[in-house]
N, C-alpha and C positions, 0 to 999 in steps of 0.2 A: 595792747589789744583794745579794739574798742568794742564795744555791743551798743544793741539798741536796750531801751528801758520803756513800759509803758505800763499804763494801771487801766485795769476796765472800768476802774471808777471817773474819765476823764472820756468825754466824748470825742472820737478818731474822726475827724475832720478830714477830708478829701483833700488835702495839703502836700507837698512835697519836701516835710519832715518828719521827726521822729520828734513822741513825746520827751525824752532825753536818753544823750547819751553817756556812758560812761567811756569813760577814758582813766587807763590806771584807776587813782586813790579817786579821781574826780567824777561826778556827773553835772552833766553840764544840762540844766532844762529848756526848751525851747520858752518861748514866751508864751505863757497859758493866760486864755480870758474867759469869761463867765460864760463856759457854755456848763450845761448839765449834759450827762453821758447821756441822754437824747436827741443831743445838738442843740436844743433850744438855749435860748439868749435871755440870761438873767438882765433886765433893763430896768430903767425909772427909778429906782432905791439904789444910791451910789454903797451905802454899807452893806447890803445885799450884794449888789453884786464885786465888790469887794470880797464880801466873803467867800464867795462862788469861786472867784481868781486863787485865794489861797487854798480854798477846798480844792482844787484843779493840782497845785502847785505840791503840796501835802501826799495828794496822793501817787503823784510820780516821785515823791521821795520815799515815801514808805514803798513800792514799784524795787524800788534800789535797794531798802532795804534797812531807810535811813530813817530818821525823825528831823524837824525842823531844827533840832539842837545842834544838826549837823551842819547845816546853811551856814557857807562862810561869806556868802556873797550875794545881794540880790540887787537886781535893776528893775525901778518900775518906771512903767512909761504914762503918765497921767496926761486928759485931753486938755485940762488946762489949772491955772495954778490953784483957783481956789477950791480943786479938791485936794491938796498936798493933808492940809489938817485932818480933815475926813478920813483920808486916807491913814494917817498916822495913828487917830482913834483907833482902827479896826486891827492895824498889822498889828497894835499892841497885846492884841487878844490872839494872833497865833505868835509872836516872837517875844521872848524876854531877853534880860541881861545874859550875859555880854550880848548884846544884838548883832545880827551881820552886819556888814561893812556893808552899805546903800548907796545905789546913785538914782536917783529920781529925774526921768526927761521929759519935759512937757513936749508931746509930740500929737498932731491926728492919728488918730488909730485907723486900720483899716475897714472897717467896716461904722458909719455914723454911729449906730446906734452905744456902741463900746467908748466907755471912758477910761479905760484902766485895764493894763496887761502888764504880767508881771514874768519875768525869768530869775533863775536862782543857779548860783554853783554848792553845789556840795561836796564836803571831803569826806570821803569815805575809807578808811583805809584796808585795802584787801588783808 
């Protein structure tokens, strides 16, 4: 069975998904970026809005039902490489050991002003 999962702490976007979904033991989150549940756009302080991404990320897992401890997997998409370190500062301050399993893609994000979007799988076992 799958469901939809969403948290009102993460700003619903006029998009054509779901903030995540569960599937079985897993939920699967779409890729979350620094909006605040206003819609507005955390920008100009890359640790900021860093943090915004995982505060996004965080609350579609607790949504689930889960904590970050659950994350066995996450992909983040960074606009280019020299924020990977920046970026590893911060995720330090929501993930510890054993860390999930990461893959990091320098990619443009869709909208300029976004440097960093983050997606996550979590196991959750019913």
């Amino acid at each position: 069975m799958i469901s939809e999962i969403s948290s009102p702490d993460v700003a619903r976007l006029e998009l054509p998904l779901s903030q995540a979904i569960r599937a079985g033991d897993y939920v699967y989150t779409s890729g979350h970026i620094a909006a605040r549940p206003d819609g507005t756009i955390v920008t100009g302080d890359f640790a900021a809005e860093t943090r915004a991404v995982l505060d996004n990320v965080r609350a579609v897992v607790r949504a689930a039902g889960g904590t970050l401890a659950d994350v066995c997997k996450v992909t983040a998409y960074l606009f280019n490489a020299t924020l990977f370190e920046p970026f590893n500062d911060v995720y330090r301050e929501y993930f510890t050991a054993p860390y999930p399993a990461r893959s990091t893609v320098l990619a443009p994000l869709s909208n300029p002003d976004l440097r960093i979007e983050v997606e996550a799988v979590v196991y959750l076992p019913q």
